[in-house]
C-alpha positions in Angstrom: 4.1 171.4 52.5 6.1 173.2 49.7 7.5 170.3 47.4 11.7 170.3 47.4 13.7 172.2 45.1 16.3 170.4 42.6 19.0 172.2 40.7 20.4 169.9 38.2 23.0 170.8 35.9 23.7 170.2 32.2 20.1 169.0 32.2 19.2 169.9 28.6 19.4 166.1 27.4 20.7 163.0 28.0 21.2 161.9 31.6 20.4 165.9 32.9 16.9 165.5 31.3 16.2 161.9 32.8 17.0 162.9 36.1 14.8 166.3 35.9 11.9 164.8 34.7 12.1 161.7 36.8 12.1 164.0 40.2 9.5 166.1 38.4 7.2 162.7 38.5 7.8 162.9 42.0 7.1 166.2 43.0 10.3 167.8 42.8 10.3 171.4 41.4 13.3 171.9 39.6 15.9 174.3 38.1 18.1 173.1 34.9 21.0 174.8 33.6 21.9 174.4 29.5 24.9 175.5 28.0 24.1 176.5 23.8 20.8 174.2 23.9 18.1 176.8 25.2 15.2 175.1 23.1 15.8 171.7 24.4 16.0 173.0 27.7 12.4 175.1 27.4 11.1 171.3 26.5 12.6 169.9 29.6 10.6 172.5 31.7 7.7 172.6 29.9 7.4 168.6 30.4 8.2 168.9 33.8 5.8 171.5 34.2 2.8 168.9 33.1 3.8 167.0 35.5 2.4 169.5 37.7 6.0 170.6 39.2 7.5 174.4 39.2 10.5 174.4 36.7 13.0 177.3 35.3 15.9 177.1 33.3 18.9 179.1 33.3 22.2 179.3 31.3 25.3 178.2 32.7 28.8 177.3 31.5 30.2 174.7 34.0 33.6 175.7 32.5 33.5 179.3 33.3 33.9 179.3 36.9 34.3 183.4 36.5 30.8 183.4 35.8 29.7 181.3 39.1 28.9 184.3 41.4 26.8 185.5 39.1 25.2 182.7 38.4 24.7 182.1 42.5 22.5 185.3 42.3 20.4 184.7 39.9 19.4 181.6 41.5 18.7 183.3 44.6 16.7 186.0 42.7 14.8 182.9 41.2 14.5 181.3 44.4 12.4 184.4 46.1 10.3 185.4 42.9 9.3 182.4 41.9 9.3 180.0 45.5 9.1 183.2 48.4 12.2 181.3 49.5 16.4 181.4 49.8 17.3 177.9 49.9 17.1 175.2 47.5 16.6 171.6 48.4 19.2 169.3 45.8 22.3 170.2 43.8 23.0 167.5 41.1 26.7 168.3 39.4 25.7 166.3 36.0 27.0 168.8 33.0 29.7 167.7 31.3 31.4 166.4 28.0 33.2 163.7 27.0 36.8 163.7 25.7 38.6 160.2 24.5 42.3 160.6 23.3 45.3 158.6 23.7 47.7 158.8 26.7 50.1 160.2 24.4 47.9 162.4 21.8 46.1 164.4 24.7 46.9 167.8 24.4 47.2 170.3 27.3 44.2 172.3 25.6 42.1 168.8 26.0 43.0 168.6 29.6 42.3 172.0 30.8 38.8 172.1 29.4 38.2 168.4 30.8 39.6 170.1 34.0 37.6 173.1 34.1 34.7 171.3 33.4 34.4 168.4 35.5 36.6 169.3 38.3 37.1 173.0 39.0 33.5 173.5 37.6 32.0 171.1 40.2 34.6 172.3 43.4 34.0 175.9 42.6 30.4 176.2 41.2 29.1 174.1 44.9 31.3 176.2 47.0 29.0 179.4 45.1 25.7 177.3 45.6 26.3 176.4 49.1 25.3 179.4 51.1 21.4 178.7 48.9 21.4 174.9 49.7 19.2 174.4 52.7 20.7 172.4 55.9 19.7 168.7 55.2 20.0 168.9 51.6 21.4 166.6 49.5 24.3 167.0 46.6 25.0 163.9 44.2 28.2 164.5 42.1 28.4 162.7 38.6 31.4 160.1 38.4 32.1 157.6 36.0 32.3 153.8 35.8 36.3 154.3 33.8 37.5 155.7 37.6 36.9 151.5 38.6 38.4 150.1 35.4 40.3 151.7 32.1 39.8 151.8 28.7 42.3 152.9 26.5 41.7 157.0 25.5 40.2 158.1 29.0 42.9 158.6 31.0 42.2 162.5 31.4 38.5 162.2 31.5 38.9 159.3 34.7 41.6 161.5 36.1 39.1 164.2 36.5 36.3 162.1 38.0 38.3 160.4 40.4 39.4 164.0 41.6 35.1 164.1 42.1 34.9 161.4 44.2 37.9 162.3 46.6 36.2 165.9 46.3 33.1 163.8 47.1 35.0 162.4 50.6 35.2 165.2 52.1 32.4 167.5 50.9 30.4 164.6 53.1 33.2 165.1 56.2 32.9 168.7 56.0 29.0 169.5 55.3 28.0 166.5 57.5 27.2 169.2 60.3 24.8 171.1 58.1 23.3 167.5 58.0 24.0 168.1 54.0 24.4 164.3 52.2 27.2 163.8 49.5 27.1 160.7 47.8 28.7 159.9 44.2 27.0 158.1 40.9 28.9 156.7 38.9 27.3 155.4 35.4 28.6 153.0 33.1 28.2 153.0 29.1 25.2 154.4 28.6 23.2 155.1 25.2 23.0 159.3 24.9 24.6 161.8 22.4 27.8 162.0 25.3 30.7 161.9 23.6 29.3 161.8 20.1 27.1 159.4 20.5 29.4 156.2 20.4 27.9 154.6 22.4 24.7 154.6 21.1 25.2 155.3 17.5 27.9 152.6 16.9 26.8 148.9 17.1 29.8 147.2 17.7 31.0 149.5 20.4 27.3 148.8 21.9 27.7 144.5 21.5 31.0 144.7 23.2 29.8 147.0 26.1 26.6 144.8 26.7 28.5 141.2 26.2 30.7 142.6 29.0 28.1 143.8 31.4 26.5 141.4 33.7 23.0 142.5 32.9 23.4 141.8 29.2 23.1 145.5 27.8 24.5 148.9 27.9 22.4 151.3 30.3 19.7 154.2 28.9 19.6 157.5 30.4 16.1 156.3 32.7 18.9 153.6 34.7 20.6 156.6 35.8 18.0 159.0 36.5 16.2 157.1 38.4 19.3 156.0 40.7 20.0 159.8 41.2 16.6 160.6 42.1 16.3 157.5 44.4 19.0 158.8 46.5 17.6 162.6 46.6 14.4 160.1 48.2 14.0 161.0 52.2 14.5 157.2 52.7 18.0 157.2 51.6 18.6 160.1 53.9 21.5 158.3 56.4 23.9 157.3 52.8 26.6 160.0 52.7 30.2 160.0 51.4 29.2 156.7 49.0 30.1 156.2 45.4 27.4 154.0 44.0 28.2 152.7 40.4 25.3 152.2 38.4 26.8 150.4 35.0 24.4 146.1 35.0 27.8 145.2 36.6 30.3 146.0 33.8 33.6 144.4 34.1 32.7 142.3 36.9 
């Protein structure tokens, strides 16, 4: 039996990369998109390949939604030269970047890129993959822990992943015939270079997070990958139209 097919955006580094190689432990054959970072990406593949697993990577700017149906096609040309098939098993909607400004200091400029990004990105670039991803499949959509609580200077960032997880709803009401899961993560602080690295770089930012997480720490990219590939798992098959926040219980 032909191992199942991930494409996982943004997968470069950071929580993309976890996720990849974490399915590719598993037996998942995978295609990554990067943005500017092709040599990162060629390590991503070429470590998921020694795990044995089929992997390709292919540029793709979530914010250029012109550039979608051209992108569609050359996954489809993928898909038959290098798997004999036309459908692809997973689509995780991971890329993004991370914005923090004031309410009052974000510009319009900010807010359109956060939009075209995160939102529009993720609505039109699925509505492109669909026609490849197989009846049965699965999509996971990446959310945030800031749509649940707020902290001050992400109010167009949240705004954005809360339009994912109503986008989320009815992706789940309206593929549910093709049998097609939709199910929403939504991570908390985690230690990666998003959003400069604050998280990770800056020590007291890091001690507050933790002392207000019930698990006693800020997450690392292998939290969330591993909760995105455990849903993609055949035994979490019936869990559609969910949005499962995976932050050690912060602000609890």
């Amino acid at each position: 039996m032909p191992n199942p097919i991930a494409l996982i955006t943004g997968a470069s580094r950071g929580l993309g990369r976890n996720t990849a190689l974490t399915l590719a432990t598993r037996g998942v054959d995978l295609i990554i998109t990067y943005r500017h970072q092709a040599q990162e990406a060629q390590t991503v593949v070429d470590a998921a390949r020694a795990f044995g697993v089929q992997a390709h990577a292919l540029m793709l700017d979530v914010g250029e939604s012109a550039s979608f149906q051209s992108f569609a096609e050359q996954v489809h040309q993928l898909l038959q030269q290098q798997w004999q098939q036309t459908r692809f098993d997973f689509l995780v909607n991971n890329a993004g970047i991370g914005i923090s400004a004031p309410f009052d200091q974000t510009t319009e400029q900010q807010f359109d890129t956060l939009m075209n990004i995160h939102l529009k990105g993720t609505f039109f670039l699925t509505q492109q993959l669909l026609p490849l991803l197989r009846d049965g499949g699965r999509i996971v959509n990446l959310s945030t822990g800031l749509t649940r609580f707020a902290l001050p200077g992400y109010a167009a960032y949240a705004a954005m992943k809360g339009g994912i997880e109503v986008l989320s709803h009815y992706l789940a009401k309206e593929l549910g015939p093709r049998g097609i899961a939709v199910n929403v993560v939504a991570p908390g602080a985690i230690e990666t270079d998003f959003g400069g690295g604050m998280v990770r770089d800056n020590q007291g930012v890091n001690d507050f997070l933790a002392s207000q997480t019930a698990l006693g720490r800020v997450g690392r990219p292998d939290d969330i990958g591993g909760a995105i590939a455990a849903l993609l798992a055949e035994e979490c098959r019936w869990i559609t139209a969910q949005r499962i926040e995976v932050s050690g219980g912060m602000f609890i």
